[in-house]
C-alpha positions in Angstrom: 70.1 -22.6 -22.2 67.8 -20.5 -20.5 67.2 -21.6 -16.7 63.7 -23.8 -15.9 63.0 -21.4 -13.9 63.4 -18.3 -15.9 60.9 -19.1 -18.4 58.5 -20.5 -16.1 58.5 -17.7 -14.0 57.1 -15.7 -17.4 54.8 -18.6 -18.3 51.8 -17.0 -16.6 51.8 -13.8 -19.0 49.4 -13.4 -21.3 51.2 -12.4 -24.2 54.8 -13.6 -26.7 56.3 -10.6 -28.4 58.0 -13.0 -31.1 60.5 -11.5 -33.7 61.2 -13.4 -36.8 63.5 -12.7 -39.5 62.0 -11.6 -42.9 62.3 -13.8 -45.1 62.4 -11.5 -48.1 64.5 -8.9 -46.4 65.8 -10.1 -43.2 64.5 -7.5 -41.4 62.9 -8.2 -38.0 59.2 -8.5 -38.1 57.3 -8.4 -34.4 53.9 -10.3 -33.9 52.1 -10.8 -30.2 51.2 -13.7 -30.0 49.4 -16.1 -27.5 51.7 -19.3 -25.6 52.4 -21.4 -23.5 55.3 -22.7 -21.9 55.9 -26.4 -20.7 59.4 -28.5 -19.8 61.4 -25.2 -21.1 59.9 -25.0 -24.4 57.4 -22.6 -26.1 54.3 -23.8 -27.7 52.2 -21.6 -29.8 49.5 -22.6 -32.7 47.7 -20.5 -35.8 44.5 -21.4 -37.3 44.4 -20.5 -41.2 46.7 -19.4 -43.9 50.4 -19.0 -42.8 50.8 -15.8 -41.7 54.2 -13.9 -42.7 55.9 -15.1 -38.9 55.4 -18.3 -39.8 56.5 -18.4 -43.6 59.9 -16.5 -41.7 60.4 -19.3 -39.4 59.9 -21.8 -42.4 62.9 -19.7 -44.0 64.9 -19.4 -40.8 64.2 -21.2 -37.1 66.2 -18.9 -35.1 64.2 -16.8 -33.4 64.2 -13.9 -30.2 60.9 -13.2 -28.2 60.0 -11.1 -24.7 57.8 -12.2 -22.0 57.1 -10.3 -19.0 59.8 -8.2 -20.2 62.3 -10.9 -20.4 64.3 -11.6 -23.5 65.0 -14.9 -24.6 66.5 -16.5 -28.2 65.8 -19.8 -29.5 64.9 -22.1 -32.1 61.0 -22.6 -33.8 59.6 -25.4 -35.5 56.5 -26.7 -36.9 54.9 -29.7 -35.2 54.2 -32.5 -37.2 50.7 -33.9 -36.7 51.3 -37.1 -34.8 54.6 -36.0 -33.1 53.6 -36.6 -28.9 54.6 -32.8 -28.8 51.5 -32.2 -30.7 50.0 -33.4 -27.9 51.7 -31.9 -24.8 51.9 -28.3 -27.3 47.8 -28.5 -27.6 47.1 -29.5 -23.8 49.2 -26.9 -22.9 47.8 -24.0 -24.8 44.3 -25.0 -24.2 44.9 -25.3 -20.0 46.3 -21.9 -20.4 43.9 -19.9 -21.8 40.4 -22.4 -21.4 41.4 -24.8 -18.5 40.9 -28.3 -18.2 38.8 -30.5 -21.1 38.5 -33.4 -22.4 40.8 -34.8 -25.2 37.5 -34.5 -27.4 37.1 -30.9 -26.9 41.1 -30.1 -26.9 41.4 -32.5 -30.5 38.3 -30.3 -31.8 39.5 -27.0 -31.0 42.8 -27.6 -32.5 41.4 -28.9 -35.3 42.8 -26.7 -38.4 45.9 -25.2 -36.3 49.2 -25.8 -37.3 51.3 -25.9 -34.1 54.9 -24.6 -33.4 57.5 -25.4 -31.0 60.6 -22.7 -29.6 63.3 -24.8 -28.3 67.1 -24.7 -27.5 65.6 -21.3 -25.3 68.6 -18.8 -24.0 68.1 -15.5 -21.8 69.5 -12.8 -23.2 70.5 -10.5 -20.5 70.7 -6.9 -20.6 73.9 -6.6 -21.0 74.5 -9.1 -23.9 
């Protein structure tokens, strides 16, 4: 497991670099993606039709990403609507990138996007 501190110290970055297997080929397909990081997970969400990272993760949960130039592996899920990570996932992405709102404005927002979870997080180090 990757150290608390580790991914928190990355939290503040802008930007995932996620990398999914293909689910067709298995070939590693790279999106950049926005996050957010809370308790040692990553939260992320996408409003719309699945795009292809998410139809991978569907197919296969294991996943690597880079923050801040920091590699890390874990495990992605969808979040069930209902699920009290649904919850902490949208708070957290929302603080992030808007700041602090209501529950109203943070329910609205998030709306029609489907929400995703990266446990079980590990750095890779550099010489792994």
């Amino acid at each position: 497991m990757a150290n608390l501190s580790e991914l928190a110290s990355v939290a503040p970055d802008k930007f995932i670099h996620l990398t999914t297997a293909g689910r067709k080929t298995g070939e590693p397909h790279m999106v950049e993606l926005w996050f957010a990081v809370n308790d040692g997970k990553v939260y992320l969400s996408h409003e719309g039709e699945d795009p292809d990272w998410m139809k991978n993760i569907k197919k296969n949960e294991h996943v690597a990403f880079e923050i801040g130039g920091k590699r890390f592996t874990g495990k992605a899920r969808l979040i069930e609507d209902g699920e009290d990570e649904a919850w902490i996932a949208k708070v957290a992405l929302y603080d992030k990138y808007y700041g602090k709102a209501s529950k109203e404005v943070i329910e609205d927002w998030f709306s029609l996007s489907k929400l995703l979870l990266i446990d079980d997080v590990c750095r890779v180090r550099e010489n792994e």
